[in-house]
PADO-829637 format. One record per residue (C-alpha): residue in one letter; x, y, z. Coordinates in nm, 4 decimals, always signed. Example, Ala and Ser with C-alpha at 12.3 -4.5 7.8 and 13.67 -1.06 7.14 Angstrom:
BEGIN
PT   res         xx         yy         zz
PT     A    +1.2300    -0.4500    +0.7800
PT     S    +1.3670    -0.1060    +0.7140
END
This chain:
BEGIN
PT   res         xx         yy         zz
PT     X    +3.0985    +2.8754    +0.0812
PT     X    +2.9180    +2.6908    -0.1733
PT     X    +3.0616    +2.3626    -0.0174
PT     X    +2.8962    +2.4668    +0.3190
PT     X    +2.5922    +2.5173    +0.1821
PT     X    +2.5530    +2.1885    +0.0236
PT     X    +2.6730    +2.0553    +0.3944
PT     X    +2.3647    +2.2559    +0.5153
PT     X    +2.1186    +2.1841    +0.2895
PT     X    +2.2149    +1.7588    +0.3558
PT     X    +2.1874    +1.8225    +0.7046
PT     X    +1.8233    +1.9807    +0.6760
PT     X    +1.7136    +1.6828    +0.4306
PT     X    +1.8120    +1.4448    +0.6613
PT     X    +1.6722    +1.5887    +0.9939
PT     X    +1.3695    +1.5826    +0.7579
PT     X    +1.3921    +1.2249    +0.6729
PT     X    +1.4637    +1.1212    +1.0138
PT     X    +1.0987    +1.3237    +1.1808
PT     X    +0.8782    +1.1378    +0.8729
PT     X    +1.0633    +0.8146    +0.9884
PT     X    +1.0045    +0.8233    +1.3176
PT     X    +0.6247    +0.9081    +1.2623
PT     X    +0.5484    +0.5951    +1.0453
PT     X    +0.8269    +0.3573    +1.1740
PT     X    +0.9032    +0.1992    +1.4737
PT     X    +1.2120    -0.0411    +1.5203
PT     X    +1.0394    -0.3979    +1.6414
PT     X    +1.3810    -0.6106    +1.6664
PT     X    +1.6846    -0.7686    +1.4827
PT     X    +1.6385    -0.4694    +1.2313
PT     X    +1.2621    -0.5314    +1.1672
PT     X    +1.0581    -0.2395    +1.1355
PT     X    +0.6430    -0.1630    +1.1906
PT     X    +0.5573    +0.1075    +0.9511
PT     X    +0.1994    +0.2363    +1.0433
PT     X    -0.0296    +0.3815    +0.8582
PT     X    -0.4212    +0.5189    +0.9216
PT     X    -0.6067    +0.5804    +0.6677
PT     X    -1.0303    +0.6806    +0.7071
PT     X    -0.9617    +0.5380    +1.0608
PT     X    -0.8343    +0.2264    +1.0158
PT     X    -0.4650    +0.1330    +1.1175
PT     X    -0.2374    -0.0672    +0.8671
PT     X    +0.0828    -0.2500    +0.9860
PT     X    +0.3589    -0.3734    +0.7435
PT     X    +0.6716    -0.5091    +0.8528
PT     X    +0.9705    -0.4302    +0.6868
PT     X    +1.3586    -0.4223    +0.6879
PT     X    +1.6395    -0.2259    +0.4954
PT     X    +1.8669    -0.3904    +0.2521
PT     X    +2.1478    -0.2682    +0.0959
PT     X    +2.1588    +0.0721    -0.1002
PT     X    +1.8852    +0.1599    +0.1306
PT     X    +1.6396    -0.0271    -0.0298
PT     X    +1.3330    -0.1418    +0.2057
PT     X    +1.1552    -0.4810    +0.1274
PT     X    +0.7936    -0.5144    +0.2981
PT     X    +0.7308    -0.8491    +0.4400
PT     X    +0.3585    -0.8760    +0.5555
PT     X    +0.0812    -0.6347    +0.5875
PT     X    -0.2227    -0.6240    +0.7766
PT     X    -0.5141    -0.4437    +0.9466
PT     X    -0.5088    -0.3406    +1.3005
PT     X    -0.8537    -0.4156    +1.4454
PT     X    -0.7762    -0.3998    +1.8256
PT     X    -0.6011    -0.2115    +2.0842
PT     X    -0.4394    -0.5346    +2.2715
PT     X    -0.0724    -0.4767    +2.1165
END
């Protein structure tokens, strides 16, 4: 019992992990990710990419100022 509610309780974490990801990330390619943010109404892109251990390095960051892309 208490083994199934540890089971649970990962699952439920995780499910929540995976709906903040997909909010602020978005896979580019070759395991880069865009993580965007708004803040007072301006957009913010930083590219990223997991290393091991689940550790995320941020590459570049900048301000989005148009809606071509």
């Amino acid at each position: 019992m208490l083994r199934q509610n540890i089971d649970q309780n990962k699952y439920e974490k995780r499910n929540q992990l995976v709906t903040f990801a997909s909010e602020f990330f978005k896979h580019v390619e070759n395991g880069i990710y865009e993580i965007r943010i708004e803040v007072g109404g301006n957009i913010y892109r930083i590219f990223s990419f997991f290393e091991a251990n689940n550790i995320l390095i941020l590459l570049h960051a900048f301000q989005k100022k148009t809606q071509k892309n």
